[in-house]
C-alpha positions as CSV (number, residue, x, y, z in Angstrom):
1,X,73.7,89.3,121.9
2,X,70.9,86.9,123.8
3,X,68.7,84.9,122.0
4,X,64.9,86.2,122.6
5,X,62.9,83.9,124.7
6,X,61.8,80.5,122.2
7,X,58.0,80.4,122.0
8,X,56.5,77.6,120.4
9,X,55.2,78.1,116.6
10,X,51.5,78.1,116.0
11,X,49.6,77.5,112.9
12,X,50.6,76.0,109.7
13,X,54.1,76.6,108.3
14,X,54.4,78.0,105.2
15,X,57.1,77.0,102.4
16,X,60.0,78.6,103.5
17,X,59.4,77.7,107.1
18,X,59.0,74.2,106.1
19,X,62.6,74.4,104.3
20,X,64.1,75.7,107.4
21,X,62.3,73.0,110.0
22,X,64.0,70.4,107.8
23,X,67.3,71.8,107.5
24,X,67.4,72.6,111.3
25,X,66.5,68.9,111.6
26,X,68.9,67.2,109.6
27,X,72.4,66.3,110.8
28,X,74.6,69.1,109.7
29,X,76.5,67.2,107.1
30,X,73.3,66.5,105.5
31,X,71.9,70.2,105.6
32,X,75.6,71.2,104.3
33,X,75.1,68.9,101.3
34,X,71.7,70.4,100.4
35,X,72.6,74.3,101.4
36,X,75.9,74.3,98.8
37,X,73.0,74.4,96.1
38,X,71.1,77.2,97.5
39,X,72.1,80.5,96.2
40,X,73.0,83.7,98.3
41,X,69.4,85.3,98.4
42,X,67.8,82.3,99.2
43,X,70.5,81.4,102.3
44,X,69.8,85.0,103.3
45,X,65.8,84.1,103.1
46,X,66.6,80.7,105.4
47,X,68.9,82.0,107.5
48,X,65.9,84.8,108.5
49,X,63.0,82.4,108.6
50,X,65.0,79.8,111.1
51,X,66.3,83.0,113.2
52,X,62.2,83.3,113.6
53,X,61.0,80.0,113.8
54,X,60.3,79.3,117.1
55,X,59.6,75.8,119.0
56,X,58.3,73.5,116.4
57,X,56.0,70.4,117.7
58,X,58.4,67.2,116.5
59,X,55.2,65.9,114.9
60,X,55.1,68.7,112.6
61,X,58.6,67.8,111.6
62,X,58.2,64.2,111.1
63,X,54.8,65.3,108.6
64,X,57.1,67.2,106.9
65,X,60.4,64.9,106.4
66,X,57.8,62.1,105.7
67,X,61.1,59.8,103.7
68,X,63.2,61.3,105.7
69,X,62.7,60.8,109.3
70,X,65.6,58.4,109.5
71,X,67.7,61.8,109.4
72,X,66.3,63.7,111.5
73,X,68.0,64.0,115.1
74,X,66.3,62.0,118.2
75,X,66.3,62.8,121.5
76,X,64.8,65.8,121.7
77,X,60.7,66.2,121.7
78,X,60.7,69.2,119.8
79,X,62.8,71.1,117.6
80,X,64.5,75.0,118.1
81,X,65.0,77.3,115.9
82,X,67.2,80.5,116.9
83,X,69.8,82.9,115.4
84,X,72.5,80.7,117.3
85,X,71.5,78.0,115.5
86,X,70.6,79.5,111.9
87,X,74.4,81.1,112.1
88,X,75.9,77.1,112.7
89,X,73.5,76.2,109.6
90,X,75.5,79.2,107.6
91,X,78.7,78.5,108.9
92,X,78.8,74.5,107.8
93,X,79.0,75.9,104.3
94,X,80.0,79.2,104.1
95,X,83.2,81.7,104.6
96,X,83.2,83.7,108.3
97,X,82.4,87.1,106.0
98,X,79.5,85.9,104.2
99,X,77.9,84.4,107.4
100,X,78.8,87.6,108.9
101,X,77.0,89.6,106.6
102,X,73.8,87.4,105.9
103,X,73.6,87.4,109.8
104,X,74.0,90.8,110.6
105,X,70.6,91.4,108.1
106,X,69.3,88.7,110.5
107,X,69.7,90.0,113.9
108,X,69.2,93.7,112.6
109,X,72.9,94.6,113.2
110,X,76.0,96.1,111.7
111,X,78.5,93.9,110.6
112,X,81.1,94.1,112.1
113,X,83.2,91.5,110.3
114,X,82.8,93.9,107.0
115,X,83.9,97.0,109.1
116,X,87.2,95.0,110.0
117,X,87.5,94.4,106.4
118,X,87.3,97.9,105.0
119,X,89.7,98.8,108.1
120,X,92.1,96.8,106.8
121,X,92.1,98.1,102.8
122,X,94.9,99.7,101.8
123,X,94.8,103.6,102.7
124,X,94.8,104.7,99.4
125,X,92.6,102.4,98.1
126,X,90.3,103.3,100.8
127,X,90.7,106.8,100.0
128,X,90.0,106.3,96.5
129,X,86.9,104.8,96.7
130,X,85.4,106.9,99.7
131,X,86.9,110.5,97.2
132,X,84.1,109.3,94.6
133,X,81.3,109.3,97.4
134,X,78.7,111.6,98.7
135,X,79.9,113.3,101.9
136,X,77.3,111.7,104.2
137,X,78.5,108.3,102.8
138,X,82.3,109.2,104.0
139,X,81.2,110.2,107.0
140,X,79.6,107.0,107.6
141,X,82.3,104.8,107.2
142,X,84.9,107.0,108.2
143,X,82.7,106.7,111.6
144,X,82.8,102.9,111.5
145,X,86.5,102.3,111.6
146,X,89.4,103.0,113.7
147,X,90.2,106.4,114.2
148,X,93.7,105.5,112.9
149,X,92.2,104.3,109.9
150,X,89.9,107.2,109.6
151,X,92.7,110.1,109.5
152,X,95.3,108.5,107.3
153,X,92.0,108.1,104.4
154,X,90.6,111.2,105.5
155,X,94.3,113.1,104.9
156,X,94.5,111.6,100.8
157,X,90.6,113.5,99.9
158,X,90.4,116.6,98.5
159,X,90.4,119.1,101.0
160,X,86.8,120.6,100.0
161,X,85.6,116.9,100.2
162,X,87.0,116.6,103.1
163,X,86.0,119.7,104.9
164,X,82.7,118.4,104.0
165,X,82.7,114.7,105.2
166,X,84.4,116.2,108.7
167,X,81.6,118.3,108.8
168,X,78.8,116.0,108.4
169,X,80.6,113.9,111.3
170,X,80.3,116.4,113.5
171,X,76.6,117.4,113.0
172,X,75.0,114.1,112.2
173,X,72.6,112.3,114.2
174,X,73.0,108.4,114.7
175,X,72.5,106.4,111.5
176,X,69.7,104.3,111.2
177,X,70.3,100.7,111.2
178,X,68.3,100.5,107.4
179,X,70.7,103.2,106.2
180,X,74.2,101.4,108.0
181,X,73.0,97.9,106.3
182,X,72.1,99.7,103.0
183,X,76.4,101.4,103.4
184,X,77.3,98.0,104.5
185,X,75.5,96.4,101.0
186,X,77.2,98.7,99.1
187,X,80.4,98.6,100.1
188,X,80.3,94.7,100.0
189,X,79.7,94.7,96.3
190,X,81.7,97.6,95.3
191,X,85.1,96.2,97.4
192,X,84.6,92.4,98.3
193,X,83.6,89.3,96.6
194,X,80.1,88.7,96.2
195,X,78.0,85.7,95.6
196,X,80.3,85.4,91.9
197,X,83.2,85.7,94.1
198,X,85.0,82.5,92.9
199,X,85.1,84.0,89.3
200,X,85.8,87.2,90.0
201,X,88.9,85.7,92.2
202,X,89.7,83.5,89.1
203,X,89.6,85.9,86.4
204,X,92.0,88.3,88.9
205,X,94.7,85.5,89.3
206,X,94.6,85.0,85.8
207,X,95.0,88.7,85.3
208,X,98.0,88.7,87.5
209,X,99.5,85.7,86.3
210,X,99.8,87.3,82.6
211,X,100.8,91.0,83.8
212,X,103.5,88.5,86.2
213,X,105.5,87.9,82.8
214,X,105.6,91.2,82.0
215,X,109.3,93.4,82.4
216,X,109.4,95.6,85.2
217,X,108.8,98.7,83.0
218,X,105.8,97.3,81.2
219,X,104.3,96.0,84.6
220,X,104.6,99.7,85.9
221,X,103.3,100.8,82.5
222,X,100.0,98.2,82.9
223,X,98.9,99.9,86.6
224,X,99.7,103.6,85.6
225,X,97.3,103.3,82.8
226,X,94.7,101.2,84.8
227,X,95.3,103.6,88.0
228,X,93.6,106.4,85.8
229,X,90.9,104.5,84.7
230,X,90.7,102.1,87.8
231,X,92.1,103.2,90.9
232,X,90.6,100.5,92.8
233,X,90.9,97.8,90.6
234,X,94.7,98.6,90.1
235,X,95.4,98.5,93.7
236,X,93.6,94.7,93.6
237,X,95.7,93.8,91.2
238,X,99.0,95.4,92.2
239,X,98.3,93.1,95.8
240,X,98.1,89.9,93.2
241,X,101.5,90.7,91.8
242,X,105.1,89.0,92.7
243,X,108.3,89.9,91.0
244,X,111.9,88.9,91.4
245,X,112.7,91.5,93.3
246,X,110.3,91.6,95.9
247,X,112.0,88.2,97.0
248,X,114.3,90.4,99.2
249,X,111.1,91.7,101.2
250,X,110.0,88.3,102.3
251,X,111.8,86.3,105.3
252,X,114.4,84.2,105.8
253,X,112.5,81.2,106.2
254,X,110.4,81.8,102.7
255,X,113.9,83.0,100.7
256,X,115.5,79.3,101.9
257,X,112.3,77.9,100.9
258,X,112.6,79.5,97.5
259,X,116.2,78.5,96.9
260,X,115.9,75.4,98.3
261,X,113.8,74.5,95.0
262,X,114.9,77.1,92.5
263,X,117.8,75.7,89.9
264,X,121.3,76.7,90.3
265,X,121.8,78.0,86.7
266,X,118.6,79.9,86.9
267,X,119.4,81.5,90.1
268,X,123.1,82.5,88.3
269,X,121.0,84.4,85.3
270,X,118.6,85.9,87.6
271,X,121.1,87.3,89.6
272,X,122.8,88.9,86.4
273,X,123.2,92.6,86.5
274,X,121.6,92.4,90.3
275,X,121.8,95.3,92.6
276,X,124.0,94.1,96.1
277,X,121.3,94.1,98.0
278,X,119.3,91.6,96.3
279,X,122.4,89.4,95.6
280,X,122.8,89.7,99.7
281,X,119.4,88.6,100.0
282,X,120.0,85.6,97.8
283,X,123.0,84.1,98.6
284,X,122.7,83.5,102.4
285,X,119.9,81.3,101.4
286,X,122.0,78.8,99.6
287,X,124.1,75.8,100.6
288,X,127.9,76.8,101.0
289,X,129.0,74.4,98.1
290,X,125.7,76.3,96.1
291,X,126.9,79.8,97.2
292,X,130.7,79.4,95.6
293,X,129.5,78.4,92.9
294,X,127.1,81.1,92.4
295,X,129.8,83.7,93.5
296,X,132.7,82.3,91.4
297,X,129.6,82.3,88.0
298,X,128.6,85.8,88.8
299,X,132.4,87.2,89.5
300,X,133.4,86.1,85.8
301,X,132.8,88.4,82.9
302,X,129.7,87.5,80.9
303,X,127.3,89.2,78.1
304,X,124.2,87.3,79.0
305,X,121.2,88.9,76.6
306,X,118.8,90.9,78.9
307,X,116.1,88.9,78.0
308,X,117.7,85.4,79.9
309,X,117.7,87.2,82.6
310,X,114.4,88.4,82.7
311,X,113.5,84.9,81.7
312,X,115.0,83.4,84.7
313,X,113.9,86.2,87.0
314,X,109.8,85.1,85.9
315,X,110.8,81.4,86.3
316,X,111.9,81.9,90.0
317,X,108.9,84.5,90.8
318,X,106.5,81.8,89.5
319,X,108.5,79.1,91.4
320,X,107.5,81.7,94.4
321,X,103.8,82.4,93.5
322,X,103.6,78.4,93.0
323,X,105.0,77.6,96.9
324,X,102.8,80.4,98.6
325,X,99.7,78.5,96.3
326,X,100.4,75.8,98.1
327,X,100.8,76.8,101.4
328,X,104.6,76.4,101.7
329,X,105.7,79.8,101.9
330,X,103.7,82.9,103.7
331,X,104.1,86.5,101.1
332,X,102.7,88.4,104.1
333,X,105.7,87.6,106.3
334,X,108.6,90.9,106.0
335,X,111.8,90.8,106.2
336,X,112.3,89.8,110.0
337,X,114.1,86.5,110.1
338,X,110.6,84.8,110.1
């Protein structure tokens, strides 16, 4: 999208314009220091005000830095404002889908970075969420993302809901751009972090880390009873969770990570009563000398208490949540020799 033609600002500028003058003015690790205090509202208010601000007269900026002149840019005699430039002010300090959305209110478009985002949801969840909707609502985002995307969510809804949302799709006119962004707000809050983001993501991995020590059973038991209540939150917090077994899904490169790292008696006990194909996703991954040993421990007859193992199984899951924390290890990556 092209910038509108910059015209010169006339008159006095008020407060907010005044705030945005300076910020445009001031080297960008300066205006990052001071915009990491604003909160969302008022980076949404800035980010709309410099989008509008026109040419402003250099004098004008220098009355209004007054101590601060030092820091403002040279070279130029006056100063630009511009969506290009009030997205590079967002951007020094905030995530790609946060600058997304704040400019997308800006320019008066949809957001297209959120539409990627609910593309990308799980099916179900998807479905869950959009089966609690009004039919205009489903018809609405069902018409934002890929036609792929669409059917599979569109196949889990009740099949009156979905006669009606299919129906509304057909005979609807264009949506209004105050209508998509009013969709677009919702869906934000009710799916994706928000401004409280960081908590929210805090309180979740804390969530997960205590349902993580839980037995296989009990950890089923935890997101059958939340499903009912929660759909959508259960689905968050299914993605957050990492057992022993789902070791044999990830890659070769991850499972040598893993073992690389992961004692040799705990390995033993976690292996303990293990189905072939996990032990055949386990051994490969250990030094030859490592692997006898293993094999010889495992072929001898043993009562080891259920609960060792379990122990030992939680030990090397966190080992694995621990490595992919720190960027080690990639969960994402399938079984595919990666």
């Amino acid at each position: 999208m092209t910038d509108l033609p910059v015209q010169e600002k006339s008159g006095p500028l008020g407060g907010a314009e005044k705030v945005a003058a300076v910020l445009l003015a001031l080297d960008r690790d300066a205006s990052s220091r001071v915009l990491k205090h604003f909160d969302h509202q008022e980076l949404r208010r800035v980010a709309r005000v410099a989008a509008s601000l026109g040419a402003v007269p250099q004098s004008a900026v220098d009355d209004i830095c007054a101590g601060l002149v030092e820091e403002i840019r040279g070279g130029e005699p006056d100063l630009v404002g511009g969506p290009a430039l009030a997205e590079e002010l967002l951007a020094s300090v905030l995530p790609d889908e946060q600058v997304a959305d704040i400019m997308s209110d800006v320019r008066g478009s949809s957001n297209q970075f959120l539409w990627r985002r609910v593309a990308a949801l799980p099916d179900k969840m998807l479905a869950d969420y959009l089966s609690a909707e009004h039919p205009q609502t489903i018809a609405i985002v069902l018409g934002k993302v890929d036609p792929a995307v669409a059917a599979r969510a569109l196949a889990q809804l009740p099949a009156p809901l979905r006669a009606q949302a299919m129906r509304r799709m057909l005979i609807s006119k264009p949506v209004a751009e105050p209508i998509l962004h009013l969709v677009e707000e919702a869906l934000q809050e009710d799916l994706f972090a928000t401004t409280n983001a960081p908590s929210t993501s805090e309180v979740s991995a804390r969530v997960a880390g205590i349902v993580n020590q839980l037995d296989r059973d009990q950890i089923n038991d935890v997101l059958a009873g939340l499903s009912e209540a929660e759909p959508i939150l259960a689905e968050q917090l299914k993605a957050l969770l990492f057992s022993f077994e789902d070791i044999a899904n990830l890659g070769q490169r991850a499972r040598m990570a893993i073992f690389d790292q992961a004692p040799t008696d705990r390995v033993i006990l976690a292996l303990r009563d293990s189905d072939a194909a996990m032990r055949e996703a386990v051994l490969p991954c250990l030094s030859a000398r490592t692997r006898r040993m293993v094999e010889a421990e495992l072929a001898a007859p043993t009562e080891t208490p259920r609960r060792e193992i379990l122990a030992a199984q939680r030990e090397i899951a966190n080992l694995v949540l621990r490595l992919a924390g720190q960027g080690l290890i990639d969960l994402t990556a399938a079984e595919d020799g990666a």
